[in-house]
N, C-alpha and C positions, 0 to 999 in steps of 0.2 A: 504406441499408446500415448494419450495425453499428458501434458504434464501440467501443473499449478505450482506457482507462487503465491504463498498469502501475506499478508502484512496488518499488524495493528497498530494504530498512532496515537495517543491522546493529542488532539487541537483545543489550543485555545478558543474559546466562543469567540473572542474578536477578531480571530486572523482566520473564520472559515472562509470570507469570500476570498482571500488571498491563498489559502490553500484551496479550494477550488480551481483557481485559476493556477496554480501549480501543477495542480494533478491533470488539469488538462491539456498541458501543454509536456508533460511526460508522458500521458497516453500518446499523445500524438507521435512522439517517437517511439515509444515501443510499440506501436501499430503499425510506422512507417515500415521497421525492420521485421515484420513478421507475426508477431504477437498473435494470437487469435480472439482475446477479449482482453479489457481493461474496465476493471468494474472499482466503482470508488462507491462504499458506503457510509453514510454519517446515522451516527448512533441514536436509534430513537427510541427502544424499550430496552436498557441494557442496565438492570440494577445492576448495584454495587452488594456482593455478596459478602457473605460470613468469612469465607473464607476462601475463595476464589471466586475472580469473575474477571469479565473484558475490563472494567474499569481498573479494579485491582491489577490485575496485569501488567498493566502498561503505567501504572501508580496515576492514573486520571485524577485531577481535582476538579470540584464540585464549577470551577470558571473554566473546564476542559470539556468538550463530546469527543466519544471514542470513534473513531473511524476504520471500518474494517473493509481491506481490498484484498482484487485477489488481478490476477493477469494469467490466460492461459496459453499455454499451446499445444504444438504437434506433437514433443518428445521432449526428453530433460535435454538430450544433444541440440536439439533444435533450441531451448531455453536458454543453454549455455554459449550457443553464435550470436542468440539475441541478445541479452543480454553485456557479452563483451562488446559489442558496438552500441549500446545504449551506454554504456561507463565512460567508452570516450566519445560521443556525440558534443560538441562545442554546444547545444541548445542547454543542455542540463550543467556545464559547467560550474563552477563558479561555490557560492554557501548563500544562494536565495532562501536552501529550504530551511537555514539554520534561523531563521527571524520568523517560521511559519509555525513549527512545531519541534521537537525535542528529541533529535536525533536517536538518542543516546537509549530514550526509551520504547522504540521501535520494538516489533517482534517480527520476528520474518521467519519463513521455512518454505522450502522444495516437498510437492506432493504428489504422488501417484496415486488417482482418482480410481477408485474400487467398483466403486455405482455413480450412476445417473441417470434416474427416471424421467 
């Protein structure tokens, strides 16, 4: 069965083209090792709710858009080989992504997709 990773990040407005160019250079690795998609989305109808929302979530401020990804594959096993070679992959090294976005306030979780029409 497939499995999913998802992810939500508040970005700064002025570091999108630099987070674009982040996330496409991590697709590439986690494509290279297997992956079966790498989808990056920036947030274009996503109020800020009462009392939960994407914004809220991730504590977005109004100079932030929320970005929702997801990356799929074959099985959580197959997730968990890819992933431990994307960890140590020399491309992604390094704290580039700590001057793009905010670590700290990520959301992430492992999924097992029920439906897909």
């Amino acid at each position: 069965m497939a499995y999913v990773d998802g992810f939500i990040v508040a970005v700064p407005k002025q570091n999108i083209d630099a987070y674009k160019a982040l996330s496409a250079k991590a697709g590439a690795v986690w494509k290279s090792y297997g992956a079966k998609d790498y989808v990056e989305c920036m947030g274009d109808d996503v109020p800020y709710g009462e009392v939960t929302s994407f914004p809220r979530a991730v504590q977005a401020s109004d100079d932030e858009v929320v970005v929702f990804s997801w990356i799929s594959y074959e099985s959580r096993e197959h997730r968990d080989a890819i992933n431990a070679k994307v960890m140590s992959d020399p491309v992604l090294q390094g704290d580039e992504w700590k001057t793009v976005f905010d670590g700290k306030r990520m959301i992430y979780g492992g999924f097992v997709p029920f439906l897909q029409l």
